[in-house]
C-alpha positions as a printed Julia matrix, in Angstrom:
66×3 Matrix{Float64}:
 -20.13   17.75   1.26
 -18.89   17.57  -2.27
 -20.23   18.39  -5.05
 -20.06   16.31  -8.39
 -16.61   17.49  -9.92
 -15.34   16.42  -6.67
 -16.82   13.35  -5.88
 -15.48   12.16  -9.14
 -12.13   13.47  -8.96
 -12.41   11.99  -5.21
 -13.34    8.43  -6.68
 -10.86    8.5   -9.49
  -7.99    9.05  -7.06
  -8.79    6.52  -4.67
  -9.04    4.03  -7.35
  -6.03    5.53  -8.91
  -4.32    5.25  -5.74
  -5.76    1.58  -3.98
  -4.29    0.3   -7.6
  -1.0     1.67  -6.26
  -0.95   -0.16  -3.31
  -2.3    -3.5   -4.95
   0.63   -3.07  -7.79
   3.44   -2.48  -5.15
   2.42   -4.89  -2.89
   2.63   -7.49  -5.43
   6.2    -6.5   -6.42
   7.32   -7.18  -2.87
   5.51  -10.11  -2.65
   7.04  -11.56  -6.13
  10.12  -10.52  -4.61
   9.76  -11.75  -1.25
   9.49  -15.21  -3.67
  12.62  -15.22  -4.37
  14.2   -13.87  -1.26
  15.71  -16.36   1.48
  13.46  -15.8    4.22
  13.67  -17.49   7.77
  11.06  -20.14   8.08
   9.4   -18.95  11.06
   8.79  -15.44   9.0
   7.38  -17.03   5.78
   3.76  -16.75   4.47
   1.58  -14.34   6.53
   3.83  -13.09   8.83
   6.22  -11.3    6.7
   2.81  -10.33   4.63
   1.56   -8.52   7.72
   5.34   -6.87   8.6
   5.52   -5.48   5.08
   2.04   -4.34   5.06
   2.28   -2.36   8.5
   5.67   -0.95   7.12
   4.53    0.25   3.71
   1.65    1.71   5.72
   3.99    3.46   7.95
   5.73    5.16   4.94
   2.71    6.4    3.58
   1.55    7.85   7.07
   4.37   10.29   6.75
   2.77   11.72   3.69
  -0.05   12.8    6.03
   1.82   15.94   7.17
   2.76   16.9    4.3
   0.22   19.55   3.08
  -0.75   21.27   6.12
């Protein structure tokens, strides 16, 4: 339902924004490199805790602008 100023502004900003995410990840997983982590946590683990609690920070955006 939008027409083609949008849908390019639309596409811009979701590439704009899923570089975001790609860029910050990466800084906590460099970090997360040099962090002492407990064994049991290492690897995937502590990839999928960050991941659900970066996602949870941006889910409080949602109410933002209504």
């Amino acid at each position: 339902g939008y027409n083609f100023l949008q849908t390019v502004v639309f596409s811009f900003a979701s590439a704009v924004g899923y570089g975001f995410a790609l860029i910050l990840f990466t800084g906590i997983r460099e970090q997360m490199e040099v962090s002492s982590i407990p064994d049991f946590m290492k690897g995937t683990a502590i990839g999928l805790l960050t991941a659900g609690l970066i996602s949870l920070s941006f889910f409080g955006f949602a109410g933002i602008g209504e």
